[in-house]
C-alpha positions in Angstrom: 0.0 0.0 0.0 1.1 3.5 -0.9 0.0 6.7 0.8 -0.6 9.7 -1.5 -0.8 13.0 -0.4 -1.5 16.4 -2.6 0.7 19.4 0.0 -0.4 22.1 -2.0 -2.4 23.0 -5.7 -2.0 26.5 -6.1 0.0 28.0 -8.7 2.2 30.9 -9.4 2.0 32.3 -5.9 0.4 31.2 -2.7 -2.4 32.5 -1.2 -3.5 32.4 2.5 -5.9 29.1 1.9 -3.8 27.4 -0.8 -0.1 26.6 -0.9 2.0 26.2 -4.0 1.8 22.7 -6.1 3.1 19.7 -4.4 2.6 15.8 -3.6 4.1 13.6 -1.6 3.9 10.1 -1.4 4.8 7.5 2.0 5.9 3.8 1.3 6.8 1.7 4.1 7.7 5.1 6.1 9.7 6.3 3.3 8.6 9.7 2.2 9.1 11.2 -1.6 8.0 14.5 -2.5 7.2 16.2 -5.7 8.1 20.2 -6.3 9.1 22.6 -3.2 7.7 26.0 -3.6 7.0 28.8 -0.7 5.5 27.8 2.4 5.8 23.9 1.4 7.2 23.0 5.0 4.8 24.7 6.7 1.9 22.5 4.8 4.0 19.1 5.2 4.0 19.9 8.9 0.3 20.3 8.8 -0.4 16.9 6.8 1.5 15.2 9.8 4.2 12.8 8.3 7.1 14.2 9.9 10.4 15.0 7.9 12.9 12.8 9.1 12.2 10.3 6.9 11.5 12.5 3.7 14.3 10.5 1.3 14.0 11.6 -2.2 12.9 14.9 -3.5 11.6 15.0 -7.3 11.6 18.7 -9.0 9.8 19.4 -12.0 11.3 22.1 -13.6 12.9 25.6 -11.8 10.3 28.1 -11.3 10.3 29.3 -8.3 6.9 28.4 -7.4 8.0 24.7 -7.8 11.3 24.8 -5.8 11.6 28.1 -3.8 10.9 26.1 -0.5 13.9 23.9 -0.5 16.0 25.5 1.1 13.3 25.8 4.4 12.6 22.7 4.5 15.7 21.2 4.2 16.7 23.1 7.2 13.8 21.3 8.7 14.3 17.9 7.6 17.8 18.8 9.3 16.4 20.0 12.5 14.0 16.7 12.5 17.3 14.5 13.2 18.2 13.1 9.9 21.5 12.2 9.4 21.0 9.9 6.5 21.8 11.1 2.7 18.5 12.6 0.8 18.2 12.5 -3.2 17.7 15.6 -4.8 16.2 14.0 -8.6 15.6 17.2 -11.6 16.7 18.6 -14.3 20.0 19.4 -15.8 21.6 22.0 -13.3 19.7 21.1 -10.4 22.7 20.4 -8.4 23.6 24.2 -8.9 20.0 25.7 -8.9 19.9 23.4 -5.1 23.1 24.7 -3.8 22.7 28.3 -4.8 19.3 27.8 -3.1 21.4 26.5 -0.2 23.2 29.9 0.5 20.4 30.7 3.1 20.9 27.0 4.9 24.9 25.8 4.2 25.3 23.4 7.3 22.9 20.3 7.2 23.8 17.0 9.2 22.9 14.8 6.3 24.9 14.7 2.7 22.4 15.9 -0.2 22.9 13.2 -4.0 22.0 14.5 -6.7 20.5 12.7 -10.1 20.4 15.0 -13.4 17.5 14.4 -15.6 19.0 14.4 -19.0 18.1 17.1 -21.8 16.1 16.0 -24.2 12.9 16.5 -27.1 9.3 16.9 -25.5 8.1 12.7 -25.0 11.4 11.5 -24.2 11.2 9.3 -20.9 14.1 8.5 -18.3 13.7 5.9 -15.7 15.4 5.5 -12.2 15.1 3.2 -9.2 15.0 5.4 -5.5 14.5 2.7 -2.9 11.2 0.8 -3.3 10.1 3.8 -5.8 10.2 2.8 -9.6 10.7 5.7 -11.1 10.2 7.4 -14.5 10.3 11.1 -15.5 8.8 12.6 -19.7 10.2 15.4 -21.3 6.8 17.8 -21.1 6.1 20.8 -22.9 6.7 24.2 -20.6 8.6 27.5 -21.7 11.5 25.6 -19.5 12.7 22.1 -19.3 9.9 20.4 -17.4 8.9 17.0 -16.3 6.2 14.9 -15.3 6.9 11.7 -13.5 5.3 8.0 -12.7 5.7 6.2 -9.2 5.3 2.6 -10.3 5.2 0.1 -7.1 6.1 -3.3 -8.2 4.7 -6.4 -7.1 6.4 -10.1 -6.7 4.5 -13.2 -7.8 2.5 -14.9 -5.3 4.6 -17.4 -3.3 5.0 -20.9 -5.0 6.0 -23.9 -2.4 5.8 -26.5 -5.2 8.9 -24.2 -6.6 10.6 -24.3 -3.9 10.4 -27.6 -3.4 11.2 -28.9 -6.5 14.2 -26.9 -6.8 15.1 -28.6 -3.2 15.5 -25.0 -1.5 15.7 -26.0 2.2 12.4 -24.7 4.2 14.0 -22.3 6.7 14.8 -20.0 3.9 11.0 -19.9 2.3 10.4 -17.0 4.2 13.5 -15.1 3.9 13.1 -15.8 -0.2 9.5 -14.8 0.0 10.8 -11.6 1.6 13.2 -10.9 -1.2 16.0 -11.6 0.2 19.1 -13.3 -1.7 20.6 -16.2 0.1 24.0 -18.2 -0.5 24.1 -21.6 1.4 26.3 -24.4 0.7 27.9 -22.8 -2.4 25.1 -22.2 -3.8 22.4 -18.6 -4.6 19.0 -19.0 -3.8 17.4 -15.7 -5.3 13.6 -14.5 -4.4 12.7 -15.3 -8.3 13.2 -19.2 -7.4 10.0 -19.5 -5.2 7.5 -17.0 -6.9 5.1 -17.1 -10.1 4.8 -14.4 -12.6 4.9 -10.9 -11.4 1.2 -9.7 -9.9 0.0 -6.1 -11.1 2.1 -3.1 -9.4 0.8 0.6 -8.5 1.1 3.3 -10.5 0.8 7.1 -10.2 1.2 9.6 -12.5 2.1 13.4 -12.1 1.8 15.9 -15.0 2.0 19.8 -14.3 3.1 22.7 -16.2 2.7 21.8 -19.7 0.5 21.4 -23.0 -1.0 18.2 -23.4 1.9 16.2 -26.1 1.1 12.8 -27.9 3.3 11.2 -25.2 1.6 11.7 -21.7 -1.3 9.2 -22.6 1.1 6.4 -22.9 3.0 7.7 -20.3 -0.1 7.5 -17.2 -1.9 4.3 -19.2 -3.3 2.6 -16.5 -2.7 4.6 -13.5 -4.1 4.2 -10.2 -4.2 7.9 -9.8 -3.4 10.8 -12.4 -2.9 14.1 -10.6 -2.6 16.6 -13.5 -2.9 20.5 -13.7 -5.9 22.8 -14.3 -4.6 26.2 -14.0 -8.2 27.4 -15.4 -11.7 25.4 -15.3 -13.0 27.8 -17.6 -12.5 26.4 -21.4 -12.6 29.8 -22.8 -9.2 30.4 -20.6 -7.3 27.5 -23.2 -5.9 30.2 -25.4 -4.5 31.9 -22.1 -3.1 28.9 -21.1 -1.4 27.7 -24.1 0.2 30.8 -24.6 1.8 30.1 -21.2 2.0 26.5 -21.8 -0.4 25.2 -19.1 -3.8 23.6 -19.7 -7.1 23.7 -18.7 -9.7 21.5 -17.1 -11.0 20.0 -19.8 -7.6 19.4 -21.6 -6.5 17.5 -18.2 -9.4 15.3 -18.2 -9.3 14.4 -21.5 -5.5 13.2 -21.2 -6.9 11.3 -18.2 -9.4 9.8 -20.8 -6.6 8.5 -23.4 -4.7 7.3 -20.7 -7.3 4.7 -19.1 -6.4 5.7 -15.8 -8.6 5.1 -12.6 -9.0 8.6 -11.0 -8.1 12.0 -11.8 -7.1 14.7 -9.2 -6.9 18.6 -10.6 -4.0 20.5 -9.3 -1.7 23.8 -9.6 -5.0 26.4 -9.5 -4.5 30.3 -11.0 -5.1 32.4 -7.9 -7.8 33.6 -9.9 -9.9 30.4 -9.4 -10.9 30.5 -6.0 -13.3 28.2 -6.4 -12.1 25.0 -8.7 -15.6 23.6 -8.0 -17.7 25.3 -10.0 -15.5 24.3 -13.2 -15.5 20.1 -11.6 -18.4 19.5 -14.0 -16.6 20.7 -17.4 -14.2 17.7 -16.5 -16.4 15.2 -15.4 -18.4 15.1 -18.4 -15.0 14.1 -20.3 -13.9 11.5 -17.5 -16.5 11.2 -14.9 -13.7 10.3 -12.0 -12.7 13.5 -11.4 -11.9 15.4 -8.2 -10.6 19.1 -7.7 -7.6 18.7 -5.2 -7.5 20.8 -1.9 -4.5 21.2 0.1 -3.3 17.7 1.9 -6.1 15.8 0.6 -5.0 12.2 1.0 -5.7 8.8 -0.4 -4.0 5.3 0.1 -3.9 3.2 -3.0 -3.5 -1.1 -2.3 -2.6 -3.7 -4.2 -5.9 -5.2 -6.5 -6.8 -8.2 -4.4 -6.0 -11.4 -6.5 
């Protein structure tokens, strides 16, 4: 099971009941979070996770409303007691955008990695593995390099004792196997793979803000539990606004969400204009009915399907 939680949906600026576009997800107490704008501490703190355990830190793209807040909150990831390394994952030049940023808070206890997303044309796709996080970051289309990513949680085959026994594995490692761990006995491997069937259906959820819709972000969320996207207007006579700044509109979000045959929609990243995202919910429902407007620290826990 993975815990999914939206920090903040506003975009450009915050505003006294909305902070700046985030998400963070929580896997077996390790936290990931997407983006870092203004006042994104202050909501994490709210949503009640704590920070010590916050591990990898995905940034879409360098406007400040996306990444501003690092430098806060990695003071207060520091003050929380961490001491182990945290993963910094963006695009080219992050490591210099973070330490620049880092002026303001030069002494932390723990050692920040950074991963560089390489350069590359709108659709192209990149995948990494962070701890029991799979993963995968597209090549959007923003006025700056800008990226969308896809959590995929794998899941192992269902344990398989006639395997194991046929393959003479002795019993007091079934567990241990089943657990994924790799065990050498008597000169010989016994790997996880040995006592499982075919690999069961994962989870997977899909971010996507700060762009036009491309060709490439359908295949890209197919089959996602959960599809948080931007809607920085509901209004569809805002779309020629928005493409001129390269963002999208309700209706635009939800019919990427459409294409992509994913489970649920959530809209994000709000103009300060739209106080209300409400009143423009039923322009996307009547394209994918599953839609919800995202509110600051709204959360939802996604399991495996039961087989």
């Amino acid at each position: 099971m993975i815990d999914i939680a939206l920090i903040g949906t506003g975009g450009m600026i915050p505003l006294h009941n909305r902070f700046l576009s985030s998400m963070a997800a929580r896997l077996n107490g390790s936290i990931l979070l997407i983006d870092c704008g203004e006042g994104t501490q202050i909501t994490l703190c709210q949503l009640g996770w704590g920070f010590k355990n916050l591990d990898y830190i995905c940034i879409t793209h360098f406007h400040a409303d996306h990444i501003a807040g690092l430098p806060g909150l990695l003071l207060t990831v520091g003050n929380s007691g961490r001491t182990e390394p945290l993963i910094i994952l963006g695009a080219e030049g992050i490591r210099g955008v973070a330490e620049h940023l880092r002026v303001i808070a030069p002494e932390l206890p723990f050692e920040i990695k950074y991963i560089e997303l390489p350069s590359a044309n709108t659709g192209a796709q990149t995948s990494y593995i962070l701890g029991k996080y799979n993963i995968t970051a597209l090549n959007l289309d923003h006025r700056i390099n800008c990226f969308g990513y896809a959590l995929n949680i794998n899941r192992s085959g269902k344990f398989d004792a006639n395997r194991a026994t046929e393959q003479k594995i002795p019993l007091k490692f079934w567990s241990r196997l089943q657990n994924g761990e790799t065990i050498k006995y008597d000169s010989k491997i016994y790997t996880p793979d040995m006592v499982t069937g075919p690999a069961r259906k994962g989870i997977k959820v899909a971010y996507i803000t700060d762009t036009r819709p491309t060709d490439s972000i359908p295949d890209f969320i197919y089959g996602a539990d959960l599809f948080i996207c931007e809607g920085l207007y509901g209004d569809d006579e805002k779309r020629t606004k928005a493409a001129e700044h390269k963002h999208m509109v309700f209706s635009e979000a939800a019919g990427l969400a459409k294409k992509g045959n994913v489970k649920e929609l959530w809209l994000t990243h709000y103009s300060p204009a739209m106080t209300i995202p409400d009143d423009y919910l039923e322009i996307a429902k009547n394209i994918f009915p599953n839609t919800r407007t995202g509110y600051d620290r709204m959360t939802t826990n996604i399991s495996f399907d039961k087989e």
